[in-house]
N, C-alpha and C positions, 0 to 999 in steps of 0.2 A: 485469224481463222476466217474461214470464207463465211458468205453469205446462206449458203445450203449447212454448213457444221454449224454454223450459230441458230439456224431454224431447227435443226436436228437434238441438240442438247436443250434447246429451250420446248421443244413439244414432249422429251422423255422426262424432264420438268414439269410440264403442266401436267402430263398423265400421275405423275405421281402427285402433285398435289391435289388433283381430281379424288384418288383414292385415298388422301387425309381427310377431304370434304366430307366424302362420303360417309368414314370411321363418325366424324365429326356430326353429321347427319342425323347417321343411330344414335350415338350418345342422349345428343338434344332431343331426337322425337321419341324413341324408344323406348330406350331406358329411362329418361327426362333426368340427367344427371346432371351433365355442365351443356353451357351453351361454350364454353370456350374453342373447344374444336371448330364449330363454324367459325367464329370469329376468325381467329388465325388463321386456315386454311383458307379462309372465304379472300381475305385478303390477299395470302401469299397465291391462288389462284387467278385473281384477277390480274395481276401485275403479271406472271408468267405468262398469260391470257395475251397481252396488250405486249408482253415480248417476243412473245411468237408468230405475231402479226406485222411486228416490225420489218423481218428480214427481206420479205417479199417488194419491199416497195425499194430496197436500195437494189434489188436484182435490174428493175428498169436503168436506172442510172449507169449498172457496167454494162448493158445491152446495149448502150449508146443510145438509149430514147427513143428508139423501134415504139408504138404506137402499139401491136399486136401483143407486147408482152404484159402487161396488166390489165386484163379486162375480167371483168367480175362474170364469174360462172351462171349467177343466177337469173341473169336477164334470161326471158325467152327465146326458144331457139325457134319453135315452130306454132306458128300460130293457124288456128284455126279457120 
């Protein structure tokens, strides 16, 4: 699988365990039932999290090390 399908299944992954957090969320503060929904979710998000970050940095490596293709968005563009 390429590098954009393996970003693709891993972010329709993280969304969906976003919306266990969530369920998990209410349960804990809500209702104050279980804490276990965070827990599992909490986890099995983070890991999705940190898989879905992966795929981006092997795209540099088949672009042949092009310089332009990993630069982080959030630097400023236009400064005052």
């Amino acid at each position: 699988m390429q590098a954009f399908g393996v970003f693709r299944v891993t972010a329709i992954a993280e969304a969906i365990s976003w919306t266990g957090l969530l369920a998990g969320m209410y349960l804990k503060h809500v209702t104050h039932t279980t804490e276990m929904g965070v827990w599992l979710f909490g986890r099995i998000h983070g890991a999705l999290f940190i898989a879905t970050c992966w795929p981006p940095c092997g795209w540099r490596e088949r672009s042949g090390g092009r310089s332009g293709v990993r630069r982080w968005p959030w630097r400023p563009r236009y400064r005052p």
